[in-house]
C-alpha positions in Angstrom: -52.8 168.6 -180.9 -53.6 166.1 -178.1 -53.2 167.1 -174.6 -50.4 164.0 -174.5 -49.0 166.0 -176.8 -49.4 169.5 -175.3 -48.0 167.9 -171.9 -45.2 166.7 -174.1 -44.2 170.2 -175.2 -44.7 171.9 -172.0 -42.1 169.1 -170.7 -39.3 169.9 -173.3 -39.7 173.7 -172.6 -39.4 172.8 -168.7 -36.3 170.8 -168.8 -34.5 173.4 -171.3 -35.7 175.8 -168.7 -34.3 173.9 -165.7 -30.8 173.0 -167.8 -30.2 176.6 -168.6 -31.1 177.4 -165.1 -28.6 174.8 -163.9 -26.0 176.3 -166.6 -26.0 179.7 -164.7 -24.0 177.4 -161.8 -22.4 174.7 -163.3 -19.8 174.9 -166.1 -20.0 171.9 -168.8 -20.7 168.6 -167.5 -24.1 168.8 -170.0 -24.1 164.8 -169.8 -24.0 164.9 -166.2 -26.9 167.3 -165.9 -29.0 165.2 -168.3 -28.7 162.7 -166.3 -29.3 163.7 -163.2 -32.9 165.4 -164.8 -33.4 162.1 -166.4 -33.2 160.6 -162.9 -35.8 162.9 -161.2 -38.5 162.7 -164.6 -38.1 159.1 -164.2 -38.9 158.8 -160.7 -34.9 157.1 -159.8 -32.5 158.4 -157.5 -29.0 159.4 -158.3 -25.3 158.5 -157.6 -22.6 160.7 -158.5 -18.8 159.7 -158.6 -15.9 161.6 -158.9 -12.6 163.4 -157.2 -12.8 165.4 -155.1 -13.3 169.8 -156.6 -15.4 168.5 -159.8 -19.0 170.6 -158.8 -20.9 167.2 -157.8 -22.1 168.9 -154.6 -22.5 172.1 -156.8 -24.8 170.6 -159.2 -26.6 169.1 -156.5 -27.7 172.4 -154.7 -28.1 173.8 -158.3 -30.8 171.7 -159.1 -32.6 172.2 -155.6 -32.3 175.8 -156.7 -34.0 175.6 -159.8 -36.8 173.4 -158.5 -38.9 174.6 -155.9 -38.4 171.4 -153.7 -37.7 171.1 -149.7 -33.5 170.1 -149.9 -31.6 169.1 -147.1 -28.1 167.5 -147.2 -26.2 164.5 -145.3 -22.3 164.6 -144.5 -21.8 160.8 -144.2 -18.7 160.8 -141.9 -17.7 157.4 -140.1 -19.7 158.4 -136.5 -23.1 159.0 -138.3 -25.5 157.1 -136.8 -29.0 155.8 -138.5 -30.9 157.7 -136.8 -29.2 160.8 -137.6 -30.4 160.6 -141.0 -33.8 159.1 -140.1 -34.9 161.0 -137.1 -35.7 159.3 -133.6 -37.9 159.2 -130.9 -37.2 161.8 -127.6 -39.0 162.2 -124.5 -40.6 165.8 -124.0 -41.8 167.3 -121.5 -45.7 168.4 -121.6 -48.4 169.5 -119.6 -49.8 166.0 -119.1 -46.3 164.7 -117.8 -43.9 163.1 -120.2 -44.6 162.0 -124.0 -42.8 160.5 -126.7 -42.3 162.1 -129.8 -40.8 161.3 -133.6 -38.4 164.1 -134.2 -37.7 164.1 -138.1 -34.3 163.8 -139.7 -32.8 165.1 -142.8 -34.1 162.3 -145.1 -37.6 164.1 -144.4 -37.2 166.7 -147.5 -37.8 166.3 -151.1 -33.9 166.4 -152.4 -31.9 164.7 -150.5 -28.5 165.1 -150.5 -26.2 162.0 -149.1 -22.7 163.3 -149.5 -19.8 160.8 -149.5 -22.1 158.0 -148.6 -19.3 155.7 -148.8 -17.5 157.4 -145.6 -20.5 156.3 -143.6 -20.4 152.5 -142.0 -22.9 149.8 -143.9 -25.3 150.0 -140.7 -25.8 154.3 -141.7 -26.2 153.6 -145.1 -28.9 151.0 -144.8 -30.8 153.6 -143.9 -31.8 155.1 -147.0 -33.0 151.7 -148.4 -36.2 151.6 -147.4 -36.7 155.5 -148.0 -35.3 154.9 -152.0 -37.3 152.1 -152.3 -40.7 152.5 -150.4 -40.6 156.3 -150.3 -41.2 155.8 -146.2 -38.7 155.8 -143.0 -40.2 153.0 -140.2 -39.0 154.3 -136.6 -39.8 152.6 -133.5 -42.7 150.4 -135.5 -43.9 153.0 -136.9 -44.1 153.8 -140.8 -44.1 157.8 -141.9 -44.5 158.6 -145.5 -41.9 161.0 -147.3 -43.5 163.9 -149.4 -43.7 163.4 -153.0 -41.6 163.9 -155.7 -38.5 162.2 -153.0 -35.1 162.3 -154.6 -31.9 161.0 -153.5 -28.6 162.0 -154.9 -25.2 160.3 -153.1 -21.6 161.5 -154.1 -18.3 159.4 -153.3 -14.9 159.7 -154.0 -13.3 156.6 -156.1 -9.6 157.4 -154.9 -9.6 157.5 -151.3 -10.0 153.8 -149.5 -8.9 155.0 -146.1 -12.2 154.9 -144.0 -14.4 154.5 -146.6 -17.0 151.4 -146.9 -18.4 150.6 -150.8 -21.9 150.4 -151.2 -23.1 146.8 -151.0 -24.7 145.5 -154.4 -28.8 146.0 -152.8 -27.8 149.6 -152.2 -26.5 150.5 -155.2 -29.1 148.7 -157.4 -31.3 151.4 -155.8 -29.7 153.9 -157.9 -31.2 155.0 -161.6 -28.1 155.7 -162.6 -24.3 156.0 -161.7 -22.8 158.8 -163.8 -18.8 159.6 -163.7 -17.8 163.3 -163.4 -14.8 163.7 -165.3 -12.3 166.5 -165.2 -13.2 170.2 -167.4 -11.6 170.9 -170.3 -9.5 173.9 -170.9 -12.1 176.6 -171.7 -14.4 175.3 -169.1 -12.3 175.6 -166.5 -11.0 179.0 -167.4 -15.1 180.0 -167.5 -15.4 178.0 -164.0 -12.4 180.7 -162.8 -14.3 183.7 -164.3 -17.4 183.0 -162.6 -15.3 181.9 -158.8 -13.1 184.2 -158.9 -14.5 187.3 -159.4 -17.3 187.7 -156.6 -20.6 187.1 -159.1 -22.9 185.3 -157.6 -25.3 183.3 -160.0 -28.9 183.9 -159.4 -31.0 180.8 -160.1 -34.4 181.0 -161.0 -37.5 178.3 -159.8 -38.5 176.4 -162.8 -40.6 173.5 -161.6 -42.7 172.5 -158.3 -43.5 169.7 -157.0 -47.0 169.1 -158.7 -45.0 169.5 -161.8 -42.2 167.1 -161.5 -45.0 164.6 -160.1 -47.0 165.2 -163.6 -44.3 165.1 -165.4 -43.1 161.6 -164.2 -46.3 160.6 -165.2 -46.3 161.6 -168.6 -42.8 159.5 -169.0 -44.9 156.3 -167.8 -47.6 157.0 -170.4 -44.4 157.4 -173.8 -45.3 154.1 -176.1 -42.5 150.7 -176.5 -43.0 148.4 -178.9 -42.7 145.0 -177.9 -39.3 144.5 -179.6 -38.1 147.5 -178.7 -39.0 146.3 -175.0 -37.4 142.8 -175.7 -34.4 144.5 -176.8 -33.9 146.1 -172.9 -34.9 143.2 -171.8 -32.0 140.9 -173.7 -29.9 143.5 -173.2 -29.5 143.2 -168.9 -29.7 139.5 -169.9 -26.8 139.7 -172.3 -24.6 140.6 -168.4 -25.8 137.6 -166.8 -22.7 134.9 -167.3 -23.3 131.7 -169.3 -27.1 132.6 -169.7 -28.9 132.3 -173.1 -27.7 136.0 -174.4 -24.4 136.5 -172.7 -22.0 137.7 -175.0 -18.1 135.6 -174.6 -16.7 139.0 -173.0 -19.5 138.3 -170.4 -18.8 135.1 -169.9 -15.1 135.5 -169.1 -15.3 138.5 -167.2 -18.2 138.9 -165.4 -19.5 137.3 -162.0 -22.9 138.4 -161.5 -25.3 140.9 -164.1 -27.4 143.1 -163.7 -31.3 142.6 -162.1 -34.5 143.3 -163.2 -34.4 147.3 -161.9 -32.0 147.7 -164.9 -34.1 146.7 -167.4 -37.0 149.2 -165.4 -34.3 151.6 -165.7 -33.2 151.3 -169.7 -36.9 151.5 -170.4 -38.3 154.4 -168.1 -34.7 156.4 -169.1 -35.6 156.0 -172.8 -38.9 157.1 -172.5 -37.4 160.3 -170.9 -34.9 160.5 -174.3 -38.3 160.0 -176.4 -40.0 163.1 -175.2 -37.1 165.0 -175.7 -36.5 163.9 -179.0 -40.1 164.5 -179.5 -41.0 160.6 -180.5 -44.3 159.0 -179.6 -42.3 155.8 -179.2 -39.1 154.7 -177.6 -36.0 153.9 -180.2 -33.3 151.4 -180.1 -31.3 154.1 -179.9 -32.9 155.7 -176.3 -31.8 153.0 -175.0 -28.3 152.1 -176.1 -28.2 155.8 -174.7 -28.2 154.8 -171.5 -26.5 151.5 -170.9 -23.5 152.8 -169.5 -25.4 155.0 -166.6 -28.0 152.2 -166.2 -25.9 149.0 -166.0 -22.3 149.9 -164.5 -23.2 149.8 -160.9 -25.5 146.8 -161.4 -22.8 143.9 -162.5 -20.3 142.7 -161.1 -16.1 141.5 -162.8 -14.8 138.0 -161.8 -11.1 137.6 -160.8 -10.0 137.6 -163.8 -11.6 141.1 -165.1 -10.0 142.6 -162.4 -6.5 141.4 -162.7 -6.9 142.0 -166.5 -7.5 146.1 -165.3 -11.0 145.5 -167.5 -14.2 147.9 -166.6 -17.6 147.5 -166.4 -18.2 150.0 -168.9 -15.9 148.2 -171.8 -18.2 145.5 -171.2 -21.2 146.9 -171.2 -20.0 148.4 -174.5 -19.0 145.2 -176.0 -22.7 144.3 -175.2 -23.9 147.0 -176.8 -22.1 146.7 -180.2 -22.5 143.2 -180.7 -26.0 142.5 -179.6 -28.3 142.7 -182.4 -31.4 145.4 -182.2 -34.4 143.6 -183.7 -34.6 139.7 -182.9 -37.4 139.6 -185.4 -35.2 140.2 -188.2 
């Protein structure tokens, strides 16, 4: 056995590890959790929408839980202010006279939770772009690096517009993915009553540290794509951009803008995560039709006419996905 391959296995046995840990908290939602650990071995960030009551925060402090990361989390209200997030410069007193010193914000940890990120106004949100992006926060001229692995999940609420501000498109191509939390079923949400209502208190054990995750998201970078297998991802965000060479006629008509080159980085690093867990030396077709939805629905844009139609990103994306064909080879 190579030590690829011994990394490999030790990888599977620490994500089971981390989802069962996760499991002790959170109550179904198994695609929401693989996604999420999808997003941290693949070195994205995160973006969680749903009502309000459906465990996003939950899962959130869960996972913190079962990795032994720094956390710290971000109530995005209307009145936050950039520098509540980032930190700022005070004057303190010392004994040389007065000095000027960076006090750190919340974005200095390892998880970062940005809660309703859409209640904050567009000048607060901007800054967590550089942070996603260049893993630093510049204050006052001055650049400060952010601890590695740095990992940024946001929640928001689709239903309420009152007070709220959408992400604009450069912000939320900075996301991996955007996964929907959806209601629980019948039996989950009589086990979510069992475990709330009855004054247990799950215990969630550490699973993975820092130097781990950081290996880990190494050894996703170093999982094999053919060529076509690579110019099938890379057809794929093409097949969103309207009246271009591979847009598909749903495309055409309902789409504005598609998707940019981050969601072709995303379909591949995301299916290299699906590989290793599947056990494959070599990303499939199939890893990454997997994650279309996730990787693509917060990256294009509907015309007009999709909207007055009531059409989705998702059914499009889908449409893409069904009609493009796999191997252009053949």
């Amino acid at each position: 056995m190579t030590e690829i391959e011994v990394q490999a296995k030790a990888f599977r046995a620490d994500y089971a590890r981390t989802r069962v840990e996760i499991a002790k908290a959170i109550v179904g939602h198994e695609q929401i959790v693989d996604g999420v650990l999808t997003c941290l071995f693949a070195g994205g960030h995160c973006l969680l929408e749903g009502v309000p009551g459906l465990g996003k925060t939950l899962l959130i402090r869960s996972l913190s839980q079962a990795l032994d990361l720094k956390f710290s989390r971000v109530q995005f209200t209307p009145d936050l202010m950039p520098a509540d997030v980032t930190g700022t410069t005070i004057v303190v007193e010392t004994e040389h006279g007065r000095d000027f010193q960076f006090r750190k914000g919340p974005i200095f940890a390892q998880i970062v939770l940005a809660d309703e990120i859409n209640r904050a106004t567009p000048k607060t949100q901007s800054s967590l772009l550089e942070a996603m992006q260049e893993r630093s926060v510049t204050v006052g001229g001055v650049s400060h690096q952010l601890e590695r692995p740095f990992f940024v999940m946001a929640t928001q609420n689709p239903i309420e517009q009152e007070g709220t501000y959408p992400l604009p498109e450069a912000q939320l191509d900075r996301f991996f993915f955007k996964l929907i939390v959806g209601y629980s079923n019948r039996n989950e949400l009589s086990a979510i009553l069992d475990r709330t209502t009855t004054g247990a208190e799950p215990q969630l054990s550490r699973v993975l540290d820092a130097a781990g995750i950081i290996a880990y998201q190494k050894l996703v970078r170093q999982v094999a794509i053919a060529p076509h297998v690579q110019d099938y991802a890379v057809r794929l965000v093409l097949a969103t951009h309207p009246q271009g060479q591979f847009a598909t006629p749903m495309a055409n008509q309902f789409l504005r803008f598609g998707a940019s080159p981050r969601a072709a980085q995303t379909l591949v690093l995301a299916a290299k995560v699906s590989a290793l867990l599947g056990e494959r030396s070599a990303v499939s077709f199939d890893d990454i039709k997997a994650h279309a939805l996730p990787a693509l629905r917060h990256r294009i844009l509907l015309n007009f006419e999709a909207e007055a139609e009531g059409r989705t990103t998702d059914e499009i994306i889908q449409n893409i996905v069904d009609t493009l064909v796999t191997d252009a080879r053949a």
